[in-house]
Z-matrix of the N, CA and C atoms (Angstrom, degrees):
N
C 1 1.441
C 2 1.527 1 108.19
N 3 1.391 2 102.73 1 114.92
C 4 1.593 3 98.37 2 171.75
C 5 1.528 4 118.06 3 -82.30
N 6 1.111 5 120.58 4 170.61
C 7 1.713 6 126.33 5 178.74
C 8 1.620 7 113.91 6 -129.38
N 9 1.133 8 126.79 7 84.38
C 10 1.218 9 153.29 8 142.11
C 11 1.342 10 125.63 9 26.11
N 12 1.784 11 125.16 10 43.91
C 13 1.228 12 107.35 11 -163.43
C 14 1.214 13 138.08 12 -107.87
N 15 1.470 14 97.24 13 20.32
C 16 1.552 15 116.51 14 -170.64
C 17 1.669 16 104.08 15 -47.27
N 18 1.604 17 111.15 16 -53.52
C 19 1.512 18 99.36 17 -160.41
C 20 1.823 19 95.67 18 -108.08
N 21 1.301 20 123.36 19 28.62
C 22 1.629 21 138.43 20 170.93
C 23 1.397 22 94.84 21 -64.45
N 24 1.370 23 96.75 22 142.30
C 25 2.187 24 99.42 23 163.96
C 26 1.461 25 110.43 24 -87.23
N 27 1.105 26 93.75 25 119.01
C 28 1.995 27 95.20 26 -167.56
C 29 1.492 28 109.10 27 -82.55
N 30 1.528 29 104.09 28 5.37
C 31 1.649 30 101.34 29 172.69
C 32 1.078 31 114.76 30 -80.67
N 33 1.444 32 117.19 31 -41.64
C 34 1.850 33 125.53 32 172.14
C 35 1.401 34 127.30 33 -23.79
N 36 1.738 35 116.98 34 -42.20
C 37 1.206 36 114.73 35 -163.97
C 38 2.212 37 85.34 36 -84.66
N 39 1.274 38 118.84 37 -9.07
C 40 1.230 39 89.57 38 -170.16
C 41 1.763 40 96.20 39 -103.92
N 42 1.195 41 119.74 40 -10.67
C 43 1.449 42 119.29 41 166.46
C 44 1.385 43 111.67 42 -35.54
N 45 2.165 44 102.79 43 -57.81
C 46 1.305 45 111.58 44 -156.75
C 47 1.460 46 98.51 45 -85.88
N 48 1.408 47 125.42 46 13.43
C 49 1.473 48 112.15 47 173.68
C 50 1.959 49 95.79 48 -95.80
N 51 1.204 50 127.71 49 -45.85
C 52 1.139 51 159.81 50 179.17
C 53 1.892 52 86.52 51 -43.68
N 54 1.121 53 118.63 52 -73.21
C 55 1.610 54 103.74 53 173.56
C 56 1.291 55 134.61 54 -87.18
N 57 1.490 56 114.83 55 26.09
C 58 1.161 57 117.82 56 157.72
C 59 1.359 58 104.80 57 -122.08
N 60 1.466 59 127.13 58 0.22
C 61 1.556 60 114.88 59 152.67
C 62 2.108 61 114.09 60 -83.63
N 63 1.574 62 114.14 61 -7.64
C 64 0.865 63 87.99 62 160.04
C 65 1.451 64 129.69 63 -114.75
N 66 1.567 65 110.39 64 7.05
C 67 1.492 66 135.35 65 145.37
C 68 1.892 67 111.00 66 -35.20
N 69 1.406 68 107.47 67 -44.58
C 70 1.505 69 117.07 68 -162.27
C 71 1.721 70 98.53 69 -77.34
N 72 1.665 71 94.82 70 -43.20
C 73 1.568 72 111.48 71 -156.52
C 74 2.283 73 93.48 72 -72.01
N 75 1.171 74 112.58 73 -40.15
C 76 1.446 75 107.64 74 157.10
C 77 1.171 76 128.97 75 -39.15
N 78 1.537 77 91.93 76 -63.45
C 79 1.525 78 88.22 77 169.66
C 80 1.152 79 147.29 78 -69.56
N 81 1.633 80 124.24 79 -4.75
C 82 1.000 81 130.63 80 -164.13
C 83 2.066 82 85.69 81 -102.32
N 84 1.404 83 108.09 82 -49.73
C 85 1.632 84 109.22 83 161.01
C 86 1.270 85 111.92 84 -17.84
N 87 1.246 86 122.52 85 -75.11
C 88 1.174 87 146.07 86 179.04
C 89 1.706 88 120.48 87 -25.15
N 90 1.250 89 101.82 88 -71.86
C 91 1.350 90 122.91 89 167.53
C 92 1.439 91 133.76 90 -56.39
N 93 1.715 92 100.03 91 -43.54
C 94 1.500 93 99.68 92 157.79
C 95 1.515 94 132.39 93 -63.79
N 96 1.958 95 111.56 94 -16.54
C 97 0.943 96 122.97 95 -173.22
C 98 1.667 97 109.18 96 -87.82
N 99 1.303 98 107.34 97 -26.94
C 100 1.115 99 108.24 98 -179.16
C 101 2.049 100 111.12 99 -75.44
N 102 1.453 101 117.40 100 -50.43
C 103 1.345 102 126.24 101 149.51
C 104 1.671 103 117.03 102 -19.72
N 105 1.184 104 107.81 103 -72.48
C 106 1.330 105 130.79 104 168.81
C 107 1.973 106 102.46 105 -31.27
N 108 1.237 107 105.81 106 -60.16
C 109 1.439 108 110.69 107 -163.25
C 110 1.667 109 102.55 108 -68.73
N 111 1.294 110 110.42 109 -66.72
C 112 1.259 111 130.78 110 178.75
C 113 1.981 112 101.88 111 -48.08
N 114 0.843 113 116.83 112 -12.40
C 115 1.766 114 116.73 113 175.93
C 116 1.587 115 98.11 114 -98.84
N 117 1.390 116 118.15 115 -34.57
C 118 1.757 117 111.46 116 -161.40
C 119 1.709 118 88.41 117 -92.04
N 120 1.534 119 129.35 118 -7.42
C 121 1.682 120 106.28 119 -179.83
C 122 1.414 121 100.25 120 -102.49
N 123 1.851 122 116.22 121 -10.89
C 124 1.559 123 108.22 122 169.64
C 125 1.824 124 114.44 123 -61.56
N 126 1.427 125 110.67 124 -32.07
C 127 1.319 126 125.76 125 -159.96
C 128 1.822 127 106.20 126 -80.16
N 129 1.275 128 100.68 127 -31.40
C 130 1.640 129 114.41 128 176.76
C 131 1.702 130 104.12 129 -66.28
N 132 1.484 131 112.33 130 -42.91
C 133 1.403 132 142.16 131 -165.87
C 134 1.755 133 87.83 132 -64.72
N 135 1.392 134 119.14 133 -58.82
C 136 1.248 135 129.81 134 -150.05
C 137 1.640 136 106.50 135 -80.95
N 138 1.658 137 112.34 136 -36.91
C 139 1.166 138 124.72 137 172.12
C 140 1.490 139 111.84 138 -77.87
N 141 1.326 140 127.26 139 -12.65
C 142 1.558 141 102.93 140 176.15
C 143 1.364 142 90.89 141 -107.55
N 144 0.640 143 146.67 142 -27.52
C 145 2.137 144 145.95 143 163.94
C 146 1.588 145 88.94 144 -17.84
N 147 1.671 146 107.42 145 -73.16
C 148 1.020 147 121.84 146 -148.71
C 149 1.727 148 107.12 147 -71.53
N 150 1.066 149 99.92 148 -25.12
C 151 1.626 150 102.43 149 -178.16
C 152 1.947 151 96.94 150 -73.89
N 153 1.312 152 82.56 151 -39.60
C 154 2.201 153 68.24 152 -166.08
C 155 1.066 154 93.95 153 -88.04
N 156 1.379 155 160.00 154 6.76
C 157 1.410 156 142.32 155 149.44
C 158 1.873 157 112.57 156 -73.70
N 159 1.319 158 124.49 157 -23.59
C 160 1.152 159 119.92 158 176.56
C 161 1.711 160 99.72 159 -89.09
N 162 1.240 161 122.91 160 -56.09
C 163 1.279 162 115.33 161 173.75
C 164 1.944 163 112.54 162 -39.86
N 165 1.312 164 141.52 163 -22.11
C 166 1.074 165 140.93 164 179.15
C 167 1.376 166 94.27 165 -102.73
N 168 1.619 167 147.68 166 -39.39
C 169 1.301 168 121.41 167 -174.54
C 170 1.715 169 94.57 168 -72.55
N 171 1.312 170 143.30 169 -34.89
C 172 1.401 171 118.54 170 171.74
C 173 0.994 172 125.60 171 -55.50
N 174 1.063 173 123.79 172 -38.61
C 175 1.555 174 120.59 173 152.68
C 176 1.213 175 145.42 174 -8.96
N 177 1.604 176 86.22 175 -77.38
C 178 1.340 177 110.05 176 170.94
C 179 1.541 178 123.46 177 -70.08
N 180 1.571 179 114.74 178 -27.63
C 181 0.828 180 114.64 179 143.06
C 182 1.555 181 152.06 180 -64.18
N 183 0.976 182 97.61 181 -22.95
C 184 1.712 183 114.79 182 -168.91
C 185 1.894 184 95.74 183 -93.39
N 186 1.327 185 134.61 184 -47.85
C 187 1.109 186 151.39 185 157.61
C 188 1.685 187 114.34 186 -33.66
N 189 1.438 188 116.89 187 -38.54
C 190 1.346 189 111.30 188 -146.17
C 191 1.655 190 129.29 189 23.69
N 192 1.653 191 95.24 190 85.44
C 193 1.130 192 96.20 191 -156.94
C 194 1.663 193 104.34 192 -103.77
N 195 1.248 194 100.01 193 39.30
C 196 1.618 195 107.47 194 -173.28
C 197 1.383 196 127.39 195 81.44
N 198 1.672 197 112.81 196 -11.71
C 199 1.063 198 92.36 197 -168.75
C 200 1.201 199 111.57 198 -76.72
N 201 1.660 200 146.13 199 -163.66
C 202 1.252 201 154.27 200 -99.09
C 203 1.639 202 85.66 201 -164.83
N 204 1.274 203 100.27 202 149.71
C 205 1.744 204 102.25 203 -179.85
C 206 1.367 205 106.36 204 -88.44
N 207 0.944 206 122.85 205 -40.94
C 208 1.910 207 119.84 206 -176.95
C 209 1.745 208 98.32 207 -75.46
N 210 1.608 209 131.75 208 -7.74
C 211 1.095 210 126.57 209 157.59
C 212 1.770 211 116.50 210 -52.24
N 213 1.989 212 96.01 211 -62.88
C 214 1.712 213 107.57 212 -168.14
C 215 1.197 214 91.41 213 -66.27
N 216 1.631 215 126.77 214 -38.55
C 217 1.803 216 100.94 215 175.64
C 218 1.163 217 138.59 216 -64.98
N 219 1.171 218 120.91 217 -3.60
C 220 1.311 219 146.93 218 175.42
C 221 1.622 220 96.29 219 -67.36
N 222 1.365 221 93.72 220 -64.17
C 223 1.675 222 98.02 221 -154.90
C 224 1.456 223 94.98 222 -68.92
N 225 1.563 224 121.84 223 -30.74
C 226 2.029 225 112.52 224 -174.91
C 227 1.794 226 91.13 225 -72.57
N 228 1.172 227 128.65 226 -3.37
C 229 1.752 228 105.43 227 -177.41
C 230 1.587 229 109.23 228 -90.48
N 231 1.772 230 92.03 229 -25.81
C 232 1.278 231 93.48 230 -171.36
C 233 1.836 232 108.12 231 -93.11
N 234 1.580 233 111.62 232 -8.25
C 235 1.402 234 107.27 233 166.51
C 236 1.792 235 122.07 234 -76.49
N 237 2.046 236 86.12 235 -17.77
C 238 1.818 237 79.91 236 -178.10
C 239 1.591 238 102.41 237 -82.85
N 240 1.112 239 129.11 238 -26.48
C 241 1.334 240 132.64 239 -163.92
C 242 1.705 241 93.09 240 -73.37
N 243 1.370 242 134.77 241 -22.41
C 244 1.359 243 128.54 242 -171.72
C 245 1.533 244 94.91 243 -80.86
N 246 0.979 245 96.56 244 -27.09
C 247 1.731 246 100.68 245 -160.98
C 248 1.690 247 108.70 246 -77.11
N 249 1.221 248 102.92 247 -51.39
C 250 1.589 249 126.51 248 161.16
C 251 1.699 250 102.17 249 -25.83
N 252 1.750 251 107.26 250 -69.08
C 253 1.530 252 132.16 251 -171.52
C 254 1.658 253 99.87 252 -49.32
N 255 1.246 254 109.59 253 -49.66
C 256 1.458 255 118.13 254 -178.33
C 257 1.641 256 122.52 255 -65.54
N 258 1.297 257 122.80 256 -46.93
C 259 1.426 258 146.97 257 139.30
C 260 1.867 259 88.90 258 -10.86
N 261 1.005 260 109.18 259 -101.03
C 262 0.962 261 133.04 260 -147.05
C 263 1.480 262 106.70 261 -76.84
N 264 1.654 263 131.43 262 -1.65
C 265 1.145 264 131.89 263 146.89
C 266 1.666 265 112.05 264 -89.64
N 267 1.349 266 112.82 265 -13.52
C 268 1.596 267 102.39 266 153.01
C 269 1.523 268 131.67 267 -68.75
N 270 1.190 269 107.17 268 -33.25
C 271 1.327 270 134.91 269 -164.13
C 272 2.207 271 86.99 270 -82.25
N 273 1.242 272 118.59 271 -35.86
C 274 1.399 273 114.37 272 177.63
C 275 1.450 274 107.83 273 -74.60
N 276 1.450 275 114.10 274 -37.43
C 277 1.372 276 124.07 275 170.22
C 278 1.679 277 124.54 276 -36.48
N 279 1.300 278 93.12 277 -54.75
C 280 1.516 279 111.80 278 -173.11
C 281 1.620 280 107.40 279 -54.20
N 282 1.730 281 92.21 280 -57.32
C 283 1.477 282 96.50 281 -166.97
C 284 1.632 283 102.80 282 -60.69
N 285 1.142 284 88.95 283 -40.92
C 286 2.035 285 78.61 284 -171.21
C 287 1.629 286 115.82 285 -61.41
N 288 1.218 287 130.68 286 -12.96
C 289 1.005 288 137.83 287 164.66
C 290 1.423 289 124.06 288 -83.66
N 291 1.343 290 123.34 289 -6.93
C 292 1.272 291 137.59 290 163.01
C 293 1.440 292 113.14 291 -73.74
N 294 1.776 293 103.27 292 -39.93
C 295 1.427 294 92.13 293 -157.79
C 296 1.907 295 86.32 294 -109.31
N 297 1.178 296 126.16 295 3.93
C 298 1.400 297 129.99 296 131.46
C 299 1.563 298 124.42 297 -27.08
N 300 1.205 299 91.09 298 -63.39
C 301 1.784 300 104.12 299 -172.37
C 302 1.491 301 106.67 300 -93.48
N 303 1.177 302 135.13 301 -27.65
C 304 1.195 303 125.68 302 135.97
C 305 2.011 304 142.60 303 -24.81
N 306 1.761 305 85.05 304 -38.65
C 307 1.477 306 73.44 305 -169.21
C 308 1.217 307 87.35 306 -109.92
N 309 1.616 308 128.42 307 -5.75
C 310 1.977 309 102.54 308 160.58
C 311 1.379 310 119.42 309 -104.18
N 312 1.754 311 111.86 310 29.48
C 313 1.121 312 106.88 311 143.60
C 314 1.544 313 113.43 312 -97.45
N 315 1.317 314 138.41 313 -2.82
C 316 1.411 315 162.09 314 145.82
C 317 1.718 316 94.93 315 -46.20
N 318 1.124 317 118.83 316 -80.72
C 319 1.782 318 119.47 317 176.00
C 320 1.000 319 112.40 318 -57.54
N 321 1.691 320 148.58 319 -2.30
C 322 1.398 321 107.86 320 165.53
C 323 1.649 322 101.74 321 -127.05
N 324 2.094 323 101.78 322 34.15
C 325 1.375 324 104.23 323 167.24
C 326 1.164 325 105.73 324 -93.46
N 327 1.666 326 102.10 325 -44.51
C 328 1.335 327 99.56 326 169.72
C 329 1.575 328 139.30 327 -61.46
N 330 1.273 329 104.58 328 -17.42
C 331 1.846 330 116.84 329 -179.84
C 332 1.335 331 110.07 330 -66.91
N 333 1.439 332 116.76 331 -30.17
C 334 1.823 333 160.53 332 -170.99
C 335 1.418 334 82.59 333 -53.27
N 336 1.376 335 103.93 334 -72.23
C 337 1.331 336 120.91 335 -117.89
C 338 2.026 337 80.19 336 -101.97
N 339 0.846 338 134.31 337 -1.91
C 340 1.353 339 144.19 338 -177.93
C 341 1.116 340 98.78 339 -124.03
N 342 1.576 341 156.64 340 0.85
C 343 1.138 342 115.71 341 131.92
C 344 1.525 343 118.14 342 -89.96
N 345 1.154 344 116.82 343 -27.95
C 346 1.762 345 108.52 344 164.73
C 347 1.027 346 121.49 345 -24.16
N 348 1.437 347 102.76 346 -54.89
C 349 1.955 348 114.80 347 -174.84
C 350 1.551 349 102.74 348 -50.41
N 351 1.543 350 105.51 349 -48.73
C 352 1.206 351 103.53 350 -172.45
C 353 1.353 352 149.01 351 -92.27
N 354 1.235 353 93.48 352 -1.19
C 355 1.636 354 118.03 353 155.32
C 356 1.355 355 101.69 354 -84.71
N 357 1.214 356 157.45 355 -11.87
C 358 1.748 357 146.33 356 -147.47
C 359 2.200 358 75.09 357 -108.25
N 360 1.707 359 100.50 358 -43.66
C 361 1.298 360 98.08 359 -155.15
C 362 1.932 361 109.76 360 -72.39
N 363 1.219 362 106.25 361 -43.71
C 364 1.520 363 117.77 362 153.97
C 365 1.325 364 103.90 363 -34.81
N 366 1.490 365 138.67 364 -79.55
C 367 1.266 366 142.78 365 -138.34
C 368 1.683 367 101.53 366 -58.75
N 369 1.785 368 97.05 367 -41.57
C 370 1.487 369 110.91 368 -162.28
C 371 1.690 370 104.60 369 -68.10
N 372 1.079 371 106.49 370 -35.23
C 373 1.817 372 112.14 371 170.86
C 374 1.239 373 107.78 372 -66.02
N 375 1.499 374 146.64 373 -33.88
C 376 1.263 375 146.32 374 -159.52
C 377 1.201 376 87.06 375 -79.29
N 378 1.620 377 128.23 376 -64.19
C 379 1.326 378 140.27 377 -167.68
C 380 1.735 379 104.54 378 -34.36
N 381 1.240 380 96.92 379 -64.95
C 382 1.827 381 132.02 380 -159.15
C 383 1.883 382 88.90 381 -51.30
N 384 1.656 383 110.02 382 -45.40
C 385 1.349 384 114.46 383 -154.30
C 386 1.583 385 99.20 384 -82.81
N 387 1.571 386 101.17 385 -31.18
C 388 1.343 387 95.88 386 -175.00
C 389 1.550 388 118.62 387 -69.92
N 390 1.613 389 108.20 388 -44.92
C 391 1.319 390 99.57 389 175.78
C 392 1.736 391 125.32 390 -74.64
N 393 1.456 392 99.01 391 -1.07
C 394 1.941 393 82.30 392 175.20
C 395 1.794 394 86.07 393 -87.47
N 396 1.041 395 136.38 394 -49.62
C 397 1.279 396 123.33 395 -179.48
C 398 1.602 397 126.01 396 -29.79
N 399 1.762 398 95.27 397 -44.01
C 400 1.490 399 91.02 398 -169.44
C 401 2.110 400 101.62 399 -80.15
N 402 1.025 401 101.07 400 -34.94
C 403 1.537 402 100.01 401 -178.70
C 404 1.860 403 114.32 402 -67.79
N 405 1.619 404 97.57 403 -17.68
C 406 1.640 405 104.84 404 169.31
C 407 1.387 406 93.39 405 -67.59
N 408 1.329 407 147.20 406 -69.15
C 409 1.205 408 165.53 407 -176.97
C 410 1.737 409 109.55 408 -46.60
N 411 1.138 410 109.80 409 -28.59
C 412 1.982 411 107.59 410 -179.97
C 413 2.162 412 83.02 411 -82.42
N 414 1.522 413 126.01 412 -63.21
C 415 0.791 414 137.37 413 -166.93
C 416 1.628 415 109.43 414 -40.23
N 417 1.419 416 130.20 415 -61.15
C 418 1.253 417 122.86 416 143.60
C 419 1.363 418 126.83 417 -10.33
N 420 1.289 419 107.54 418 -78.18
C 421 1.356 420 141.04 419 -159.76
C 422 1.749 421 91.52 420 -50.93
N 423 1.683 422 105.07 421 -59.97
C 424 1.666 423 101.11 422 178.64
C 425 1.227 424 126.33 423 -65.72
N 426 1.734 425 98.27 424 -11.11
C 427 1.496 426 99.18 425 174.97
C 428 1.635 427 127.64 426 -83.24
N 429 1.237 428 69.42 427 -6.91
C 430 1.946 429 73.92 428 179.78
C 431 1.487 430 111.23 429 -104.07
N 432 1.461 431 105.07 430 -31.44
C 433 1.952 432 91.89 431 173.17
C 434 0.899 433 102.15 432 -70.56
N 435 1.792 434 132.09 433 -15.36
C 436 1.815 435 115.06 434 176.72
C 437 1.689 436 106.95 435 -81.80
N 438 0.960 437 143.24 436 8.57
C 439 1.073 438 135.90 437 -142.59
C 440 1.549 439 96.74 438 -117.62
N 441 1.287 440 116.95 439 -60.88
C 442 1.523 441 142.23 440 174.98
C 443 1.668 442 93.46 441 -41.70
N 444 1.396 443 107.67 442 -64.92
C 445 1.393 444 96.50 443 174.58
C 446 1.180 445 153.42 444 -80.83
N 447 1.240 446 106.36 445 -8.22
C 448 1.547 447 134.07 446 140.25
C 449 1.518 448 120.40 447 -46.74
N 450 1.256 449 113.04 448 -58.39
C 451 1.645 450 109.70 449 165.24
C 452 1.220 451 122.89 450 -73.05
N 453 1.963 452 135.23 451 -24.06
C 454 1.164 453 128.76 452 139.02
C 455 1.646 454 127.15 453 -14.83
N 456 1.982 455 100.64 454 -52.99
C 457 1.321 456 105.12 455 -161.18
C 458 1.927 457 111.51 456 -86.69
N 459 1.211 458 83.43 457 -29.16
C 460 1.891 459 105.03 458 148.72
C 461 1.385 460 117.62 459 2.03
N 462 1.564 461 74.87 460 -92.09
C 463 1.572 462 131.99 461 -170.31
C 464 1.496 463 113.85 462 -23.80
N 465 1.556 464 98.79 463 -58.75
C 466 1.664 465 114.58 464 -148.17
C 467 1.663 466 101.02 465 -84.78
């Protein structure tokens, strides 16, 4: 079975490639945004850890509450190492927000670039519609100066 494409709009098949590259480019938006989110409530997570573990080593410090010095050093190795963790979940932050803004400047090249297609592909149907219209319209048109003279020849 063949498929007919002499008078097909051959822009269409690239429209529908055109919105499923910016179908993809959403989605990939999407995902980084969600990454993105899920990294900035680890960092909230990581920053109040860190706040109520120093708020209790002052404490404990400020209190002398018996504990043992290789105890509070314990707890400052394990407050720098949070801090370190935090460092370096900012530092994940960043990037994910780079490649955040990266991929919805990716989605609204592609949205760009998908309606072009689809105005070029519209235009080409207007074109297509206009000229079978106007040649529907010459076709008339010859049909009626033949007609007049056809019943002229009638006539006689």
């Amino acid at each position: 079975m063949t498929v007919k494409t002499a008078n097909a709009n051959r822009w269409r098949p690239l429209e529908k490639y055109a919105k499923f590259q910016a179908a993809q480019a959403a989605q990939r938006a999407a995902e980084q945004q969600r990454r993105w989110s899920a990294a900035a409530r680890q960092q909230e997570a990581i920053d109040e850890y860190a706040q109520q573990l120093s708020a209790k080593g002052n404490t404990w410090m400020a209190a002398d509450a018996g504990c043992q010095a290789f105890l509070l050093g314990g707890v400052q190795k394990f407050y720098d190492t949070i801090q370190a963790v935090s460092q370096s979940q900012r530092s994940r932050l960043d990037n994910l927000l780079e490649t955040r803004d990266a991929a919805l400047d990716s989605l609204r090249s592609a949205d760009a670039h998908r309606r072009r297609i689809a105005a070029i592909a519209d235009r080409h149907d207007r074109t297509k519609k206009q000229a079978e219209q106007r040649a529907e319209r010459r076709l008339e048109d010859d049909l009626r100066a033949v007609r007049p003279a056809s019943l002229d020849v009638e006539n006689r």
